[in-house]
ROGUNU-307654 format. One line per 3 residues: number of its first residue (from 1); their letters; for each residue x, y, z of N, C-alpha, C. Coordinates in steps of 0.2 Angstrom, whole numbers. Layout:
N
NUM	A	X/Y/Z/X/Y/Z/X/Y/Z | ...
# end
This chain:
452
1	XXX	-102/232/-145/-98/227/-143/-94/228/-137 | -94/225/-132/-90/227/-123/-82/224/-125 | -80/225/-121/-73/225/-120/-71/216/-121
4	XXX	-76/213/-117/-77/205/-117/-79/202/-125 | -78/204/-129/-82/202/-133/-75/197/-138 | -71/197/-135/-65/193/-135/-65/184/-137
7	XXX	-67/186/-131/-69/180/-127/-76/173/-129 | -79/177/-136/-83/171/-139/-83/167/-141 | -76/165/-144/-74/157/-146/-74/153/-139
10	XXX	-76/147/-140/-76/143/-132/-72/142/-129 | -64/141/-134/-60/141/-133/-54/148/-134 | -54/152/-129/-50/158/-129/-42/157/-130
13	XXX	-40/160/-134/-35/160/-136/-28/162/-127 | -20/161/-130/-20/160/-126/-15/169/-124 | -15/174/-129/-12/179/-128/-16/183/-120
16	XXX	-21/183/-120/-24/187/-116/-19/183/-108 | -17/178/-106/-12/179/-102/-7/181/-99 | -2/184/-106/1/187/-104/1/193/-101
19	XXX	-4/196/-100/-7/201/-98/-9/200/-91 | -10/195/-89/-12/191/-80/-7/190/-78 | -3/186/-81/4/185/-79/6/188/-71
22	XXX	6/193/-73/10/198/-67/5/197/-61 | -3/199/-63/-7/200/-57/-4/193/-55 | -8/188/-57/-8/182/-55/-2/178/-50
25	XXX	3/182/-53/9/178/-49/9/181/-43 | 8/187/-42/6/191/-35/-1/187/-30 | -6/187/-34/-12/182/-31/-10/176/-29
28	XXX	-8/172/-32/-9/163/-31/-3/163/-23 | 1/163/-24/4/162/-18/0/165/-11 | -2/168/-12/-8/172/-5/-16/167/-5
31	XXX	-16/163/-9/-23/159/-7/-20/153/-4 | -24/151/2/-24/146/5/-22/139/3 | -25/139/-4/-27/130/-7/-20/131/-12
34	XXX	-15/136/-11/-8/136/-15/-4/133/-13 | 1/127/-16/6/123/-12/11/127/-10 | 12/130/-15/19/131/-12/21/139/-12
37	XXX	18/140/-5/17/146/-6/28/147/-2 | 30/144/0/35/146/3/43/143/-3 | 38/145/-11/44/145/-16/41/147/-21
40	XXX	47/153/-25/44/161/-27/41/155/-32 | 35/160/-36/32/158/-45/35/160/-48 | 42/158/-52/46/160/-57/42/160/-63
43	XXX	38/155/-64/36/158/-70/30/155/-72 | 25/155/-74/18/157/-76/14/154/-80 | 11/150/-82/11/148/-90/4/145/-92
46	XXX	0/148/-95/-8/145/-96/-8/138/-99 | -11/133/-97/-11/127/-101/-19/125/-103 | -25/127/-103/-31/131/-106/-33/134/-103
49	XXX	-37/139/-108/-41/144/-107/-48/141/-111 | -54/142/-107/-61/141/-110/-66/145/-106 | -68/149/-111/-76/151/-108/-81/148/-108
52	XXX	-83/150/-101/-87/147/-98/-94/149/-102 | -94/157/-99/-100/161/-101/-97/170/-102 | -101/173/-106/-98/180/-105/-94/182/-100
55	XXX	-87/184/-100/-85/187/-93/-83/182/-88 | -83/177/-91/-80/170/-86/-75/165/-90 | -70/164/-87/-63/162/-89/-61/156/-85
58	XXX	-62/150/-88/-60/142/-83/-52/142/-86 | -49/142/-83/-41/143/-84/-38/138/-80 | -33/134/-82/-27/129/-80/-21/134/-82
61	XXX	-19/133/-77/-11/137/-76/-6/133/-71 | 0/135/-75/4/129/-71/9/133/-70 | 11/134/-63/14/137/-58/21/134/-58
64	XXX	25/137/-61/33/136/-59/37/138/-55 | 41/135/-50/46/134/-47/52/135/-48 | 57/136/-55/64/138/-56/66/132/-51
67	XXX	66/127/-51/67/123/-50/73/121/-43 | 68/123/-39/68/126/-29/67/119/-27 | 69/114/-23/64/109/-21/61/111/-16
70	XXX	55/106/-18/51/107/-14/50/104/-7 | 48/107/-2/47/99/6/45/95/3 | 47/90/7/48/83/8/50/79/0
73	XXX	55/83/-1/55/78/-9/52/79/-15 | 46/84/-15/43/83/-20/46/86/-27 | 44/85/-32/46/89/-38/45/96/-39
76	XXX	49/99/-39/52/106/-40/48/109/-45 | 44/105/-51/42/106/-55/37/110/-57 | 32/110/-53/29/115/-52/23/113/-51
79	XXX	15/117/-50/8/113/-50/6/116/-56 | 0/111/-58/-6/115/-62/-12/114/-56 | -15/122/-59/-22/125/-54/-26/126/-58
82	XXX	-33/127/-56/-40/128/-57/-40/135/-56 | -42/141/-61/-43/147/-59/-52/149/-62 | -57/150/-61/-62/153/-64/-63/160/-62
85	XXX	-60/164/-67/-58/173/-67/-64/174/-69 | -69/179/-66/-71/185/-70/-68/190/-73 | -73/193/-79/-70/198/-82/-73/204/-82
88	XXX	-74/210/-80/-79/216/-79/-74/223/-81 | -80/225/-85/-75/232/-83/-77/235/-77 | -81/236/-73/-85/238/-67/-87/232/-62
91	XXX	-83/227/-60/-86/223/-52/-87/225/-49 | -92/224/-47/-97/225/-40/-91/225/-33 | -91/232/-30/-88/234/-24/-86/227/-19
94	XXX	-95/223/-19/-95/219/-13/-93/211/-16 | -87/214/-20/-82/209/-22/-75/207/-17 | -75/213/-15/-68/214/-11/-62/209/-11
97	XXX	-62/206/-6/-54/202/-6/-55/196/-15 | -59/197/-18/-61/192/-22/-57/196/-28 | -57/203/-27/-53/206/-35/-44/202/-34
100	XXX	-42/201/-41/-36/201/-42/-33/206/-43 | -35/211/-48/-31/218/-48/-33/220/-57 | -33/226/-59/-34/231/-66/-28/227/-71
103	XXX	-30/224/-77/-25/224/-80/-24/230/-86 | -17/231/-87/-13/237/-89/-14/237/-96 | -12/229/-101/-12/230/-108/-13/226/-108
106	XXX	-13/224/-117/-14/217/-119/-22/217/-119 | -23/211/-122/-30/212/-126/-38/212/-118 | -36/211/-111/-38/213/-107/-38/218/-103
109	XXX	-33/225/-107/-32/231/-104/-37/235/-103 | -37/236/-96/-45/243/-94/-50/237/-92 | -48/229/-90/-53/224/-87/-51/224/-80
112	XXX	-54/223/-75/-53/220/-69/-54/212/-68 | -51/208/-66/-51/201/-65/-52/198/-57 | -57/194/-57/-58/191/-50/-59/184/-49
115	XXX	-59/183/-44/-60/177/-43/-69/176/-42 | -71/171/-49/-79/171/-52/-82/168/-45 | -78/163/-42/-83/158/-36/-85/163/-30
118	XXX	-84/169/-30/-86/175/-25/-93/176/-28 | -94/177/-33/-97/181/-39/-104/177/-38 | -110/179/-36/-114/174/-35/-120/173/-41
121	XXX	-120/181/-47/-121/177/-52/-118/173/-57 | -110/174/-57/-106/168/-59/-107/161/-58 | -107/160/-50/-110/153/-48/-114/151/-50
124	XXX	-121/155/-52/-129/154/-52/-128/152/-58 | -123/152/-64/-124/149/-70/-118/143/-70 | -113/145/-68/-111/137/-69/-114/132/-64
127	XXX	-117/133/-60/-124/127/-59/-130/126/-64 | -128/132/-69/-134/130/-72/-128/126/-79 | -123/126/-78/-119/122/-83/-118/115/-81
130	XXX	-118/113/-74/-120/107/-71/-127/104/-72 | -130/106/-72/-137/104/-73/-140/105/-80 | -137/105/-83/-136/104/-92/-130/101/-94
133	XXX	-131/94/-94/-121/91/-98/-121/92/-104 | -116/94/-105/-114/97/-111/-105/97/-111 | -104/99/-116/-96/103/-115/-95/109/-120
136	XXX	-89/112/-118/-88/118/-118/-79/119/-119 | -79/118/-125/-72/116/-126/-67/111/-124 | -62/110/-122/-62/104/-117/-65/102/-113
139	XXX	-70/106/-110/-72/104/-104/-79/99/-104 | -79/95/-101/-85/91/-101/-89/90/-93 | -96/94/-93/-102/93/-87/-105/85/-87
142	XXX	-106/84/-83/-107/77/-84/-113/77/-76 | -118/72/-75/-122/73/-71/-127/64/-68 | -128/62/-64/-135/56/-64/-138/58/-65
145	XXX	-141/55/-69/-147/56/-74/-154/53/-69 | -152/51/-65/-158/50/-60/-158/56/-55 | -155/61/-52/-155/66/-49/-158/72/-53
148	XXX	-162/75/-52/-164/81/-55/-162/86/-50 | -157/91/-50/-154/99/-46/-157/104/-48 | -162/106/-45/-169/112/-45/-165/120/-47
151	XXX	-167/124/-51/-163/128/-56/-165/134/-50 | -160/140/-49/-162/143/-45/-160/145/-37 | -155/140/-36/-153/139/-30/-148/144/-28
154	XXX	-151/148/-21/-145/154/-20/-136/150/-19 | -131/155/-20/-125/151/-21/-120/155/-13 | -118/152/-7/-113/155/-6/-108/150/-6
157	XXX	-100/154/-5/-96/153/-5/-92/150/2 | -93/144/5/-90/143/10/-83/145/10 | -80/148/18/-75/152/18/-67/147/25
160	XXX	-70/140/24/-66/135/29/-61/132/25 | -62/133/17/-59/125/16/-51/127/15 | -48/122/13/-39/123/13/-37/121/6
163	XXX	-39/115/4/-34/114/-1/-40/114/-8 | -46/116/-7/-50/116/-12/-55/122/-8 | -61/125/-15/-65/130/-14/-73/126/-15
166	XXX	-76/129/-11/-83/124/-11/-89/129/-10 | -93/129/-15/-100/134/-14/-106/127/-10 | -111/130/-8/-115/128/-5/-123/131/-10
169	XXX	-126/127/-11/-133/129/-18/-139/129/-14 | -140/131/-8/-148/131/-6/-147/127/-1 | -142/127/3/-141/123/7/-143/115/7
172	XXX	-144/116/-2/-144/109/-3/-142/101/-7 | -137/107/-9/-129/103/-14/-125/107/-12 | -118/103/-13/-112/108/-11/-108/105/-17
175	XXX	-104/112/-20/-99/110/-25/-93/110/-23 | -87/106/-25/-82/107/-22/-78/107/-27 | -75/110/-29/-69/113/-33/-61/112/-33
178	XXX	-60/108/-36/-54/107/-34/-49/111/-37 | -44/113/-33/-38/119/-35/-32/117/-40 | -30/111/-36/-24/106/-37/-25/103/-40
181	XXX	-26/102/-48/-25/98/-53/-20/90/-54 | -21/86/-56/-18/83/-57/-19/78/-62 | -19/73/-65/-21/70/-71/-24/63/-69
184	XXX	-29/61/-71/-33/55/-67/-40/58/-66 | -44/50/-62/-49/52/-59/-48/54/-52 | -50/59/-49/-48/63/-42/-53/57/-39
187	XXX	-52/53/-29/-55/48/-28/-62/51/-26 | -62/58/-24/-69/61/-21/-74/62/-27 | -72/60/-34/-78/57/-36/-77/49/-37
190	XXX	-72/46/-38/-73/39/-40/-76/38/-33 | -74/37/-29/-75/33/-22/-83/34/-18 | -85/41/-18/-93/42/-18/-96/38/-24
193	XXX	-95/37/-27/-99/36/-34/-98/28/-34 | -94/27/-31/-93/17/-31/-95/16/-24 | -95/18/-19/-100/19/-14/-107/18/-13
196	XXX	-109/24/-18/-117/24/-19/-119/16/-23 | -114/16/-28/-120/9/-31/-119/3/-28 | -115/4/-22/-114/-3/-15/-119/-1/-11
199	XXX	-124/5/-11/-129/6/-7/-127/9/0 | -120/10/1/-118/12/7/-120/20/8 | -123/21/14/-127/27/16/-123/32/20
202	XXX	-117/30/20/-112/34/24/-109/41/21 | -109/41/14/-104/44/9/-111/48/4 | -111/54/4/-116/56/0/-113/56/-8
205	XXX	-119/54/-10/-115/51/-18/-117/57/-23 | -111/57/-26/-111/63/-33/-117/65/-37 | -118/71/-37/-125/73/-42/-125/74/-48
208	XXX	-118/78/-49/-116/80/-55/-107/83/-55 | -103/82/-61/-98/84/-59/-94/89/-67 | -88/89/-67/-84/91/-74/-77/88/-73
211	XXX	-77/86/-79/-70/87/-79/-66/88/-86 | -59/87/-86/-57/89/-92/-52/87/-97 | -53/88/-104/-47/82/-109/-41/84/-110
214	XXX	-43/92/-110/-35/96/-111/-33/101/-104 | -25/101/-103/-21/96/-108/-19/90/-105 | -24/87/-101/-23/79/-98/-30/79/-94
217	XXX	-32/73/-95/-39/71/-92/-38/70/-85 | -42/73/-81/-42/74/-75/-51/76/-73 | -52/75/-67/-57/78/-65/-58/85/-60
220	XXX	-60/89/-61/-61/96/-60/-66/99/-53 | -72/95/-53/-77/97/-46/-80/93/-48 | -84/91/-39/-91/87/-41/-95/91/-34
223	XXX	-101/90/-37/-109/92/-33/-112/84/-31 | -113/86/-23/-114/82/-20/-122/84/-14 | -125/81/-12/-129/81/-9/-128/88/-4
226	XXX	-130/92/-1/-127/94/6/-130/92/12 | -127/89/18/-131/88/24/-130/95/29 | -135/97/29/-139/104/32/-139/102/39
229	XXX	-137/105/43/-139/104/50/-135/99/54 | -129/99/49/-123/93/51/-119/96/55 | -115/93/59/-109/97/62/-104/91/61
232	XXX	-98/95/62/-91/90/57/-89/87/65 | -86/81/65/-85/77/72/-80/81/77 | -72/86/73/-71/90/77/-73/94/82
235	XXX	-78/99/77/-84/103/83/-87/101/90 | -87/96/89/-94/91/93/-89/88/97 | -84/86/97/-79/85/101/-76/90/105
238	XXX	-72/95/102/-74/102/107/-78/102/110 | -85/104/108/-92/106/112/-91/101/116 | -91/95/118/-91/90/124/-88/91/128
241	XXX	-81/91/125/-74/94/129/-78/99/135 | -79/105/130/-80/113/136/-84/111/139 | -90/109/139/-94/106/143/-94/101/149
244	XXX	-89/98/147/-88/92/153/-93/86/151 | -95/85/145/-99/80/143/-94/73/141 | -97/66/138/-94/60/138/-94/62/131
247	XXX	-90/60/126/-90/57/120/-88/51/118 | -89/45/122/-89/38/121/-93/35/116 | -101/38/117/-107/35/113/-105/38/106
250	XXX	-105/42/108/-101/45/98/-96/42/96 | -93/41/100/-86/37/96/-86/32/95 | -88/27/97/-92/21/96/-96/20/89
253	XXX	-101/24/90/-103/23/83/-99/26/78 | -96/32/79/-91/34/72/-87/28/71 | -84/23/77/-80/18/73/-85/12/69
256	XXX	-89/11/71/-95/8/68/-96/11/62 | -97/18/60/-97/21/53/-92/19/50 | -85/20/52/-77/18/48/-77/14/45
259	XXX	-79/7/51/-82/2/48/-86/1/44 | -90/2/41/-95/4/38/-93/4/29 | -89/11/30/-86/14/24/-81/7/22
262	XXX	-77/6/26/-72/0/23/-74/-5/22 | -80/-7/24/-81/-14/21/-86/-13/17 | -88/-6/13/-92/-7/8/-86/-6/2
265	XXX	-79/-1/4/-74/1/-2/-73/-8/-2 | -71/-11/3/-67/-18/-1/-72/-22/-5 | -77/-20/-7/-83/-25/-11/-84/-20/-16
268	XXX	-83/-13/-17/-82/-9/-22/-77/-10/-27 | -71/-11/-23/-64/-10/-26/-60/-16/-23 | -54/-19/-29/-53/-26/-28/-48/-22/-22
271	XXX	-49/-28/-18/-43/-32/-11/-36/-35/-12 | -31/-32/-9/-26/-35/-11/-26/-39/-5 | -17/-44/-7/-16/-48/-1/-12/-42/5
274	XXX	-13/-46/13/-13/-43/15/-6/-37/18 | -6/-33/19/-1/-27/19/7/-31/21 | 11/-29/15/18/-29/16/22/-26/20
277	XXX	22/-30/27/23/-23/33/32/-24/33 | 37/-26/29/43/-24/28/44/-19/26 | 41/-18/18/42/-11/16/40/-7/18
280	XXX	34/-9/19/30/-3/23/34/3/27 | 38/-3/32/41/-2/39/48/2/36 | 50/-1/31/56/3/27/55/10/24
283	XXX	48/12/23/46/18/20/44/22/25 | 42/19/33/40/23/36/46/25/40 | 52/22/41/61/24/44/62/27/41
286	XXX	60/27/32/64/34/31/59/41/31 | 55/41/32/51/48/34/51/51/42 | 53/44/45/57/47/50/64/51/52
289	XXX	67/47/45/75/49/46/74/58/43 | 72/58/37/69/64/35/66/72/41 | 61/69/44/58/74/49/62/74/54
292	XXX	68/70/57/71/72/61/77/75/60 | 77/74/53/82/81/53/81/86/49 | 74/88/50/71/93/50/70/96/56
295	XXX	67/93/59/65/94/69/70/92/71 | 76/95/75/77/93/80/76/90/86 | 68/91/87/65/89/91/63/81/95
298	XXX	65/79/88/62/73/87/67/68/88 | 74/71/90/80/65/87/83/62/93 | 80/64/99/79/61/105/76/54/106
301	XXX	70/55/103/64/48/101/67/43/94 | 71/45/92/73/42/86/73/34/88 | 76/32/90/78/26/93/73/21/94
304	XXX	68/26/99/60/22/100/57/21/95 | 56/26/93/51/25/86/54/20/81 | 59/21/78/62/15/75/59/8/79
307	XXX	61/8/82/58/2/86/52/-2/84 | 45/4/86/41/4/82/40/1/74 | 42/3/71/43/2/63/47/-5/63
310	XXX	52/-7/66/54/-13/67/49/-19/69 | 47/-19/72/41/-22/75/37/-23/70 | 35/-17/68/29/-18/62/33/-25/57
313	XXX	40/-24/55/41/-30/51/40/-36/51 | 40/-39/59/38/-45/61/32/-47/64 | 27/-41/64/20/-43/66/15/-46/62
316	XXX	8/-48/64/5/-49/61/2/-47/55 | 4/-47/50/3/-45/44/-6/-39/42 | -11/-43/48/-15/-37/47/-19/-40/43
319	XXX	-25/-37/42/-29/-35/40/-27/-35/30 | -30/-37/27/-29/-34/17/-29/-28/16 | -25/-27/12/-24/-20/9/-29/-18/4
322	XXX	-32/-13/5/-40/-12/1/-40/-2/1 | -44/-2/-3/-46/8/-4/-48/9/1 | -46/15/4/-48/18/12/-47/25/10
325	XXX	-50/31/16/-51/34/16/-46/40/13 | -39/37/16/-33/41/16/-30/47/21 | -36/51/23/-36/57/26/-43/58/32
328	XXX	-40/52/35/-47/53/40/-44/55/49 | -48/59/49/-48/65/56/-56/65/58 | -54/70/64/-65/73/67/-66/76/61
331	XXX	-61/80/57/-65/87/53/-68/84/48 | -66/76/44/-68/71/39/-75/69/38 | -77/69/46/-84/67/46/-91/72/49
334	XXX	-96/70/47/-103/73/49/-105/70/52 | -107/74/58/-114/67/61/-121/74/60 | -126/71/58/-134/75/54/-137/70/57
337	XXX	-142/73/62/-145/67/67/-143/63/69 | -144/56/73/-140/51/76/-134/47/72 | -134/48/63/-128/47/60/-123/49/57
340	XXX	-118/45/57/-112/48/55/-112/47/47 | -106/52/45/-106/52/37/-100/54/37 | -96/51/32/-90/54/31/-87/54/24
343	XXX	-85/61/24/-83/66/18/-76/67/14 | -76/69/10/-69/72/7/-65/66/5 | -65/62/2/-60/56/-1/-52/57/-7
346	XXX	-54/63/-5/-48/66/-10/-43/62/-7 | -40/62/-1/-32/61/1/-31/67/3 | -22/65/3/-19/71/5/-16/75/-2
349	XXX	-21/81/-5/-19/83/-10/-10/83/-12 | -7/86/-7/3/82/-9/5/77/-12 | -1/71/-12/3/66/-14/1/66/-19
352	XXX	4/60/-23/2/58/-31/-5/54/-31 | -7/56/-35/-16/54/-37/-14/48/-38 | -9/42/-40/-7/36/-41/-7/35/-34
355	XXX	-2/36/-29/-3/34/-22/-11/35/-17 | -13/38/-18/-22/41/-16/-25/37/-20 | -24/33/-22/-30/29/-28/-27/21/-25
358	XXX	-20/20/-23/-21/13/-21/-24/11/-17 | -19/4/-14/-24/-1/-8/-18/0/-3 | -21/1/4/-16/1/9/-20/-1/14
361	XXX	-19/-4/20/-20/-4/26/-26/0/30 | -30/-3/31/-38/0/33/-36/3/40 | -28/2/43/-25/4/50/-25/9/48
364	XXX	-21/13/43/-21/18/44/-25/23/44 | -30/22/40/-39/27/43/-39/27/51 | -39/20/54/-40/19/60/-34/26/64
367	XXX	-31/25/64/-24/28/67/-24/35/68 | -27/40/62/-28/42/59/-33/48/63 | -40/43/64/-44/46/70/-42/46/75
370	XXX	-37/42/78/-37/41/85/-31/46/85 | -27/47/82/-22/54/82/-26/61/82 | -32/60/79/-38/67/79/-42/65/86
373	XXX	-43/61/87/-45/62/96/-41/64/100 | -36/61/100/-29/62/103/-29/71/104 | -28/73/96/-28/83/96/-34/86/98
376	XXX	-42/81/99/-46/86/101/-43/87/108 | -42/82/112/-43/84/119/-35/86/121 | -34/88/117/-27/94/122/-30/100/119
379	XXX	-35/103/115/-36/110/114/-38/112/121 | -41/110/127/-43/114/132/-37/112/139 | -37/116/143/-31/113/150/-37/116/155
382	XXX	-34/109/158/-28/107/159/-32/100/154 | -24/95/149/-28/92/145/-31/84/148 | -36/81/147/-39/77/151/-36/70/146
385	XXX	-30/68/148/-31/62/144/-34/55/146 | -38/54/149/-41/51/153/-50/49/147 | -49/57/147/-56/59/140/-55/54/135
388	XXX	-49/56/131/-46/55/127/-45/46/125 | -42/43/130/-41/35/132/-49/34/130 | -53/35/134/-60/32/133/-64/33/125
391	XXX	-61/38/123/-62/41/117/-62/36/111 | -55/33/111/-51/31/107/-54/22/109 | -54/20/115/-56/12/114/-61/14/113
394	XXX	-66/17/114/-73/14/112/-73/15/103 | -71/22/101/-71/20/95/-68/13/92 | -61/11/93/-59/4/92/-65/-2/94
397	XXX	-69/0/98/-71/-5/100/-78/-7/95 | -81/2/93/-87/1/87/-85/-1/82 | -78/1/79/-74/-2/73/-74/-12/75
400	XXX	-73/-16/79/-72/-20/81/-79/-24/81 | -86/-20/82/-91/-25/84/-95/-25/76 | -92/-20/71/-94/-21/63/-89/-23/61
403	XXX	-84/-23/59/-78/-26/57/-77/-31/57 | -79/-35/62/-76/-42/63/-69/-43/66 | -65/-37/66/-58/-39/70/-54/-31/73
406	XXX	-53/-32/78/-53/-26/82/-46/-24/82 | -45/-19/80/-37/-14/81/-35/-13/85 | -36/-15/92/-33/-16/96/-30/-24/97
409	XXX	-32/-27/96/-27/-34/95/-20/-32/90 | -21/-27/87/-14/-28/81/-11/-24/84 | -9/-24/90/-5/-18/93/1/-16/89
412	XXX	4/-19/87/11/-19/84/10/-14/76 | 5/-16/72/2/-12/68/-1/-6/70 | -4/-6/73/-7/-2/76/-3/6/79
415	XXX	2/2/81/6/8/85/12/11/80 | 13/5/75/18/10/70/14/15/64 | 9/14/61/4/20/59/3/25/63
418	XXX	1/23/70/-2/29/73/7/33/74 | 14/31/76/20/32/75/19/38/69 | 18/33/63/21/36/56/18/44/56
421	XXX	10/41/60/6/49/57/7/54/62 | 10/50/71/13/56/73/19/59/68 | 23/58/67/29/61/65/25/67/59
424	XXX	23/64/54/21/67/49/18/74/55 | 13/72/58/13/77/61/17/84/65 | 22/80/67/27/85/70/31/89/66
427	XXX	29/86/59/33/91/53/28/94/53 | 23/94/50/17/98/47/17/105/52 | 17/103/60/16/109/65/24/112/66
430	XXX	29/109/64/35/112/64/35/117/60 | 32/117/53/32/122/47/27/125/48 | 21/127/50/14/127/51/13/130/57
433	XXX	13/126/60/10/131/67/16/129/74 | 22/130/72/24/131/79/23/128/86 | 16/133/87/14/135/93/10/127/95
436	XXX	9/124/89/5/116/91/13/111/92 | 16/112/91/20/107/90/19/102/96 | 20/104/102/19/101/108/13/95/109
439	XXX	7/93/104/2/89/103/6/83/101 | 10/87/94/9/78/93/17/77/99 | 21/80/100/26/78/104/25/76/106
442	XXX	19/77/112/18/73/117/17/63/115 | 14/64/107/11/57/108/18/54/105 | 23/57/102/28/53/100/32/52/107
445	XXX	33/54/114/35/54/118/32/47/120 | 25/45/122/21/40/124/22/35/117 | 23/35/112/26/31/106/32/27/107
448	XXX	34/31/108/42/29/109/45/25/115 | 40/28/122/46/25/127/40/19/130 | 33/21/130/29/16/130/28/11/126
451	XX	24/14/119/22/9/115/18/8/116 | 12/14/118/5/12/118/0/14/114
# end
């Protein structure tokens, strides 16, 4: 009998914890997809443990706070995460950054713990736990039953992502795992998945996914199609840039695709009436009041930017409020051959899975990209905004000739989202990277005194 032999029941008991505890609290904060890496883990707490397979540990843990608040308001309270541990008494060397650390005692003393998604015969069976629905304690595998996913598929571990972990299966499904838990269905599978049965070819649709009842129903990863040979619209925007190429013709159809994607979500997902731009404009003054007294940098433009948001209260009302992408930039979409696709419908994991599930203004996606054009063409100098201008109308313009009404007519709309998601931005780079703050401040600068 091996050390692991603990671990038979499906569902593992929750002693062996304590024993992690310590690694653990030292690990999480140093990974990427951890929120709140800038407040201590006071305390630690398993909320399941289920085995997967021999030596494999699916674990929800809930990261506490000692109750620090946290930026921008949110609850102090803490996260639940996703961890899948391997358990070895001997891992494989060419595990490296992937070990947690030995633990000391307790019923996993004399085992080494890692993180399983390095692990590439760990991966090579929980795809074989996808491509057999089943469940496995609380967990439930769940799949289309019209897709068949060919057994066998080498696994690596892409090493880009931020707020979640994703293997790639033969270059021909990619899993995406999600870290941040939350209770609900997460929209990167509802929205793929209501997508596909509208037929829209934009959005690769779910293959197979998991998710879980205890201790709160939530969805966990989903397997998706992968597009091989894709490059994500940031890249391809660079590469134009250094070259001294047009990016027009691209951005033109990318608003075409946006459009695309919106007007199959409002036939997906019901339509409300259209966007209450008082409140709106009341929620968006106070995220300014907020970030400007965090940045002092910002308290110069105060004045302008209100302005903006004012404006929005007595403009035209816009477009219906309807499911939209949430979190749309170059890095969101693929283009694979002459078309575009666009990815990741999660949101902005920070918010509440309630807010990333509602309806809001199809301007905001809009504003959105046109802020990620705006950031490709200042990464090279001297910065060409002249690139960037041509960038942004054609795209409005491809959004405009599928859509049926163009984002540039709502100026007044138009300019307080693209306002909100600067600011948003100038905090994100204040706490983050310093060194960018100067991108979005240029556009808050041109926000403010222009209003273009």
């Amino acid at each position: 009998m091996t050390k692991t032999a603990f671990l038979r029941p499906r569902t593992a008991p929750a002693e062996p914890m304590e024993s992690l505890a310590g690694l653990l609290r030292e690990w999480l904060p140093l990974q990427r997809w951890f929120a709140g890496k800038d407040r201590p883990v006071t305390d630690l707490g398993v909320l399941s443990m289920t085995e997967l397979f021999p030596g494999c540990l699916h674990v929800l843990v809930h990261a506490g706070h000692g109750g620090v608040p946290a930026p921008g308001g949110a609850s102090p309270a803490g996260d639940c995460y996703q961890l899948l541990l391997g358990v070895r008494e001997h891992p494989s060397p060419r595990l490296g950054k992937a070990l947690i650390g030995r633990v000391l005692d307790g019923r996993l003393a004399g085992l080494t713990v890692y993180d399983a998604l390095h692990d590439p015969r760990a991966a090579q069976l929980f795809l074989e736990r996808l491509r057999h629905p089943g469940a496995a304690g609380p967990l439930r595998f769940e799949c289309d039953g019209s897709q068949q996913v060919p057994a066998g598929l080498v696994p690596r571990l892409m090493t880009a992502e931020q707020s979640n972990s994703s293997l790639v299966y033969g270059d021909e499904y990619i899993l995406k795992v999600f870290r941040r838990i939350q209770p609900g269905v997460n929209p990167d599978l509802e929205v793929p998945g209501a997508l596909a049965r509208q037929g829209c070819h934009r959005v690769p649709a779910p293959v197979a996914w998991f998710r879980t009842t205890h201790p709160f129903r939530a969805t966990l990863g989903v397997l998706q199609p992968y597009l091989r040979n894709a490059s994500d619209g940031w890249t391809l925007a660079l590469e134009a840039l250094a070259a001294g190429d047009d990016f027009t013709a691209q951005s033109h159809a990318l608003g075409r695709a946006t459009a695309d994607v919106h007007l199959a979500l409002s036939s997906a997902f019901p339509v409300g009436a259209p966007g209450e731009n008082g409140r709106t404009a009341v929620a968006m003054t106070e995220r300014l009041t907020a970030a400007a007294h965090a940045v002092p940098a910002l308290q110069p433009f105060v004045p302008g930017l209100r302005a903006a948001f004012a404006a929005l209260a007595t403009c035209d009302a816009g477009p219906p409020a309807q499911r939209i992408h949430g979190d749309l930039h170059l890095g969101q979409v693929l283009r694979a051959g002459r078309e575009w696709f666009v990815i990741d419908f999660e949101g902005e994991p920070s918010r509440p899975l309630s807010e990333r599930r509602s309806a809001h203004s199809p301007v905001r996606d809009i504003a959105g990209m046109l802020r990620s054009i705006d950031y490709a063409a200042r990464q090279r100098r001297p910065w060409r905004p002249e690139w960037a201008r041509r960038c942004r109308e054609a795209y409005c313009a491809g959004y405009a000739a599928r859509a049926g009404w163009d984002p540039r007519k709502k100026h007044g709309l138009l300019r307080a989202y693209e306002t909100d998601r600067a600011v948003y931005e100038v905090l994100y780079e204040a706490r983050h990277r310093p060194d960018w703050l100067p991108v979005p401040m240029a556009a808050i600068e041109r926000l403010a005194v222009r209003g273009d």
